[in-house]
N, CA, C and O of each residue as an XYZ file, in Angstrom:
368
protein
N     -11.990     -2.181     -0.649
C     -11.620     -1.752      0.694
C     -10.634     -0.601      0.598
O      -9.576     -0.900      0.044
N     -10.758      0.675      1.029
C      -9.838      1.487      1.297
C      -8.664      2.048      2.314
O      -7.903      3.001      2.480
N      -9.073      0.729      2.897
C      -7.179      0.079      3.554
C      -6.208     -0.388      2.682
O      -5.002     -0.140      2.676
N      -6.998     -1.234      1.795
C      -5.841     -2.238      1.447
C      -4.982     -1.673      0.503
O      -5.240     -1.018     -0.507
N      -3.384     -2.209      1.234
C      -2.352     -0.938      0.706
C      -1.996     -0.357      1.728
O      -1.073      0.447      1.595
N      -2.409     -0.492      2.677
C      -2.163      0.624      3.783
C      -2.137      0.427      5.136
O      -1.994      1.298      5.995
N      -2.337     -1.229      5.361
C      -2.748     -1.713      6.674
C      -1.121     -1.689      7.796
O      -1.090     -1.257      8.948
N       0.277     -2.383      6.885
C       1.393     -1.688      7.522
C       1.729     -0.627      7.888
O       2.223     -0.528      9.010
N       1.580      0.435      7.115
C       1.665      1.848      7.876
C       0.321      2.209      8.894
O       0.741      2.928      9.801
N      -0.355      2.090      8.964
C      -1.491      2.103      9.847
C      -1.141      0.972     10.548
O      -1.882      1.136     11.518
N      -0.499     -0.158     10.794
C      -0.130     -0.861     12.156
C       0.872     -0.013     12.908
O       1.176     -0.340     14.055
N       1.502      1.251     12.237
C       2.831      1.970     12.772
C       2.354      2.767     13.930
O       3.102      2.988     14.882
N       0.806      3.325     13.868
C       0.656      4.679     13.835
C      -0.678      4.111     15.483
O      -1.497      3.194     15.440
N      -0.468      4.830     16.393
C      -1.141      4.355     18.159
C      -2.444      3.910     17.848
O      -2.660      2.703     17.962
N      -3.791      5.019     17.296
C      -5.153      5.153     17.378
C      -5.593      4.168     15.752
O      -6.689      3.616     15.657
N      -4.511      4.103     14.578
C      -5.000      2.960     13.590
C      -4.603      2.041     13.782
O      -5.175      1.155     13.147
N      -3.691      1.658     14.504
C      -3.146     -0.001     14.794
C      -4.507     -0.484     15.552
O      -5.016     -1.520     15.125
N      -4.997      0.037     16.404
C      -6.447     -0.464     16.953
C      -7.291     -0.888     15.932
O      -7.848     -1.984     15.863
N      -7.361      0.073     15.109
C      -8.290     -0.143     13.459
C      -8.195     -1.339     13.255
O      -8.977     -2.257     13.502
N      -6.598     -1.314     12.504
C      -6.149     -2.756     12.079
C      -6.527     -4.009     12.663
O      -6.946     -4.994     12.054
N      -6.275     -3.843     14.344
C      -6.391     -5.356     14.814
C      -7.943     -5.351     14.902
O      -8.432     -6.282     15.541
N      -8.727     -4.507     14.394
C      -9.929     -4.677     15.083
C     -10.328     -5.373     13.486
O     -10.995     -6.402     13.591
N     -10.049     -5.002     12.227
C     -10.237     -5.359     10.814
C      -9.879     -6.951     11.373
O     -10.895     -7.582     11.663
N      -9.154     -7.362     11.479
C      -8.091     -8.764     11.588
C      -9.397     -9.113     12.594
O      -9.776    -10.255     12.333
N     -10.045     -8.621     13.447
C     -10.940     -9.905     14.408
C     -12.338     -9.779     14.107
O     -13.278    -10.384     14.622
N     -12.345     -8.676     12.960
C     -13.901     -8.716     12.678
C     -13.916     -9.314     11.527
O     -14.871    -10.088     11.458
N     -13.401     -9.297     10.781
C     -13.066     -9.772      9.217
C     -13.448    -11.373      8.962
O     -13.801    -11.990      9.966
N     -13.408    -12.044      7.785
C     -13.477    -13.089      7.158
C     -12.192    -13.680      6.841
O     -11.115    -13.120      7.049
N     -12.339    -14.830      6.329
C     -11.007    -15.660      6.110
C     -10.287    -14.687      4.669
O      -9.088    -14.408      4.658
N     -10.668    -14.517      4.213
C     -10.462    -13.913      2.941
C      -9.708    -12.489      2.913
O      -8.736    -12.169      2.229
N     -10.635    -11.509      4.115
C      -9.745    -10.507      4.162
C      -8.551    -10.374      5.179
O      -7.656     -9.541      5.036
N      -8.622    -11.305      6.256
C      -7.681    -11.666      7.113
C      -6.474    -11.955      6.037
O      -5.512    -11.188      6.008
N      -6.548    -13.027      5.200
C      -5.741    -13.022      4.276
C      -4.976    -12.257      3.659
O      -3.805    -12.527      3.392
N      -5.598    -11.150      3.346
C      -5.239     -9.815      2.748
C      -4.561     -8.773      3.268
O      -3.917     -7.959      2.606
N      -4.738     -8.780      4.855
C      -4.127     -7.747      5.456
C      -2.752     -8.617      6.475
O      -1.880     -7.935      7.013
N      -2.759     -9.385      6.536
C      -1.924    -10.315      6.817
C      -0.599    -10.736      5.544
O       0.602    -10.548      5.733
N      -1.065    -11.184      4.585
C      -0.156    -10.647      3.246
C       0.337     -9.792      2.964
O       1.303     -9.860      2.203
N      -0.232     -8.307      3.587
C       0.513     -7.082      2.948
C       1.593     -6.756      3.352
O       2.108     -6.044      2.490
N       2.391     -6.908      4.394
C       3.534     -6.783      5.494
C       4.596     -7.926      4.483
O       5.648     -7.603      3.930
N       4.183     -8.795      4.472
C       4.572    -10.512      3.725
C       5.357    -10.026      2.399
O       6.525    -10.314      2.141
N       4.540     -9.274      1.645
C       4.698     -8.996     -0.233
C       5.594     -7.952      0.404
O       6.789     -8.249      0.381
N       5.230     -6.615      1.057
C       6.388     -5.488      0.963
C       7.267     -5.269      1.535
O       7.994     -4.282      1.427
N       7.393     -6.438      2.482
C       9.041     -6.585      2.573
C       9.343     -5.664      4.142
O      10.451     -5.626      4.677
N       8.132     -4.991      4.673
C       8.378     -4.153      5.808
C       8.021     -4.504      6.970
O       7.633     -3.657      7.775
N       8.103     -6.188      7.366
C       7.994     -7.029      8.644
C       9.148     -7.085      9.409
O       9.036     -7.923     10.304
N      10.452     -6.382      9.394
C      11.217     -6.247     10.109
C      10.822     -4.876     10.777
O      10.986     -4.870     11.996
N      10.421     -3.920     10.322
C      10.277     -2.627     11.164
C       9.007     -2.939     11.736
O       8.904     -2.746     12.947
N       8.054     -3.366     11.140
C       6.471     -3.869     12.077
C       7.028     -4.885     13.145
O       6.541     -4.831     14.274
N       7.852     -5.656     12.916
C       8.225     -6.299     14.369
C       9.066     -5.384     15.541
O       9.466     -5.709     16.659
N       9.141     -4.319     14.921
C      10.356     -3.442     16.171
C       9.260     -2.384     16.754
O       9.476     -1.813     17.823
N       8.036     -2.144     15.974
C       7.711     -0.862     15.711
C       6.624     -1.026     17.437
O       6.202     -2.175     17.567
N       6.289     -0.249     18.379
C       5.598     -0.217     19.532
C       4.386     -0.840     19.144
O       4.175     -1.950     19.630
N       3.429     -0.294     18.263
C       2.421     -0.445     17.980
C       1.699     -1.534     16.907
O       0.510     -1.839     16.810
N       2.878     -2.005     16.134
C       2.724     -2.764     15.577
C       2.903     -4.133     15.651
O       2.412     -5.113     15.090
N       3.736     -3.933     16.493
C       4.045     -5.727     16.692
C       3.061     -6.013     17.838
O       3.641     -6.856     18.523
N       1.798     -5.728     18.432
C       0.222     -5.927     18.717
C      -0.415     -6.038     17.451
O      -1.359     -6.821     17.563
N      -0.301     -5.562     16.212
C      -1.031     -6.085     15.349
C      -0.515     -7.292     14.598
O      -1.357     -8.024     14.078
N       0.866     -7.610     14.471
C       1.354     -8.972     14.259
C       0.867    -10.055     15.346
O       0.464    -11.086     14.807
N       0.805    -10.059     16.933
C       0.665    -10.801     17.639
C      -1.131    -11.136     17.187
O      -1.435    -12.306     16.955
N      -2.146    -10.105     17.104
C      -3.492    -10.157     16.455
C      -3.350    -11.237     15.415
O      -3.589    -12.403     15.729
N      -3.151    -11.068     14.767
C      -2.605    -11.052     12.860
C      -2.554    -13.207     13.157
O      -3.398    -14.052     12.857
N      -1.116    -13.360     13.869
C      -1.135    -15.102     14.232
C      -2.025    -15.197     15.373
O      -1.889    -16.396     15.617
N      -2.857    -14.759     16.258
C      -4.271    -15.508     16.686
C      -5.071    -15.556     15.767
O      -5.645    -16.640     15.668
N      -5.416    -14.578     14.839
C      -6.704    -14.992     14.058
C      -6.336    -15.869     12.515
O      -7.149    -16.326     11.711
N      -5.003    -15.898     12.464
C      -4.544    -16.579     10.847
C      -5.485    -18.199     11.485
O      -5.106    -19.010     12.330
N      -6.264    -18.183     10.992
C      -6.854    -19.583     11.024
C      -6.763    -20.431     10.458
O      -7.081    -21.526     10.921
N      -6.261    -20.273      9.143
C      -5.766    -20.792      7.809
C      -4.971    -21.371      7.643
O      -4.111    -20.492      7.695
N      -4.198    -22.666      7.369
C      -3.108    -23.048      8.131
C      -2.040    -22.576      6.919
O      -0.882    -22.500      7.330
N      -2.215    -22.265      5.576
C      -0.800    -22.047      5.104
C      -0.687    -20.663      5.511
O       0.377    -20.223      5.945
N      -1.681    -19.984      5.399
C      -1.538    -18.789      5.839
C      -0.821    -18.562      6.957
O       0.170    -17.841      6.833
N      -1.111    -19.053      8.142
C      -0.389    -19.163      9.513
C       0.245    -19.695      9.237
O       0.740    -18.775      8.587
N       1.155    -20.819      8.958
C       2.550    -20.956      8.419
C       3.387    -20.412      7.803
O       4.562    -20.383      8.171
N       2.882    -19.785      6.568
C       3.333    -18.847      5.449
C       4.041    -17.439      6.810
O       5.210    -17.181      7.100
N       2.979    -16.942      7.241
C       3.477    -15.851      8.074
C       4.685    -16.094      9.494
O       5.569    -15.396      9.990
N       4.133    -17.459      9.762
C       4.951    -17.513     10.640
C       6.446    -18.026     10.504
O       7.321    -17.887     11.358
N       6.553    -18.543      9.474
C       8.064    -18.806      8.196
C       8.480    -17.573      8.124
O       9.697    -17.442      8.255
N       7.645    -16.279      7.899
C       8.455    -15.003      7.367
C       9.207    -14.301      8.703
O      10.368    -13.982      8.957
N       8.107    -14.242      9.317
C       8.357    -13.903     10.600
C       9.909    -14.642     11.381
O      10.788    -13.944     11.888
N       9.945    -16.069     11.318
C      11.155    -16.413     11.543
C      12.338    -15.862     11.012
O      13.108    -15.197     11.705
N      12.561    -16.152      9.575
C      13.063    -15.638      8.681
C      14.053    -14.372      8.865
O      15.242    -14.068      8.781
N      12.605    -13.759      9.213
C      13.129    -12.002      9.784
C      13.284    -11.925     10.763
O      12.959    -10.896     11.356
N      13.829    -12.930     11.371
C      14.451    -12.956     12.855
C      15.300    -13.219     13.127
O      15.736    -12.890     14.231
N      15.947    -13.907     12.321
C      16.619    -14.786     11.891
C      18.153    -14.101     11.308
O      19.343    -14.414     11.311
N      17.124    -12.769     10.734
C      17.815    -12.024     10.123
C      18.628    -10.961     10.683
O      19.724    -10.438     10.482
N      17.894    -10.885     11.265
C      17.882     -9.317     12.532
C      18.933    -10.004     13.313
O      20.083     -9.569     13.257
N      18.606    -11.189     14.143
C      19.764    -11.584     15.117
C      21.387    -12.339     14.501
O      22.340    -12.510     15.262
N      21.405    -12.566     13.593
C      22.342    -12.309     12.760
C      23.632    -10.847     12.243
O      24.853    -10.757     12.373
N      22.700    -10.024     11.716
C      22.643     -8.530     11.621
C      23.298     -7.783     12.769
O      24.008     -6.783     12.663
N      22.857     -8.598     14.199
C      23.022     -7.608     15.125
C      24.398     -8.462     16.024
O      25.055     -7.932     16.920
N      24.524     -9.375     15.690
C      25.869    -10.280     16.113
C      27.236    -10.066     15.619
O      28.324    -10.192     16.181
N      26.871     -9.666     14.279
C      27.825     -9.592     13.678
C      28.472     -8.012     13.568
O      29.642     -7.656     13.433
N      27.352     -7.307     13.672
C      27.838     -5.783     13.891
C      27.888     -5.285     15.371
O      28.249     -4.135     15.623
């Protein structure tokens, strides 16, 4: 696949975040997996949650995680980094 690697910055960006969520509802369990993980491993789910366009492809991303560690797994990080942020922003 010549996304993969690339599906976070393309959730950033107006006309590929459509791409993305459209990969995430056409896709299989397998690659849902994959593009759902990539945000997870690089660590850049705090700016995809702030970002306009992207946090529609996170909201995509937990309707179609069908998988349950998967949808747990993400939705743990997701806390996490919320967790983090409202912390972050209390204290400064």
């Amino acid at each position: 696949d010549h996304l993969s690697g690339h599906y976070s910055r393309l959730s950033t960006q107006k006309f590929s975040s459509n791409v993305v969520e459209k990969c995430l509802e056409l896709s299989n369990d397998e690659w849902i997996a994959r593009i759902v993980q990539e945000p997870i491993d690089n660590s850049c789910l705090p700016n995809l949650l702030q970002d306009p366009f992207a946090n529609y492809v996170i909201q995509s991303a937990l309707t179609v995680s069908k998988v349950r560690h998967l949808f747990l797994t993400f939705l743990e990080t997701l806390n996490k980094t919320i967790c983090m942020q409202v912390q972050q922003n209390s204290v400064g």
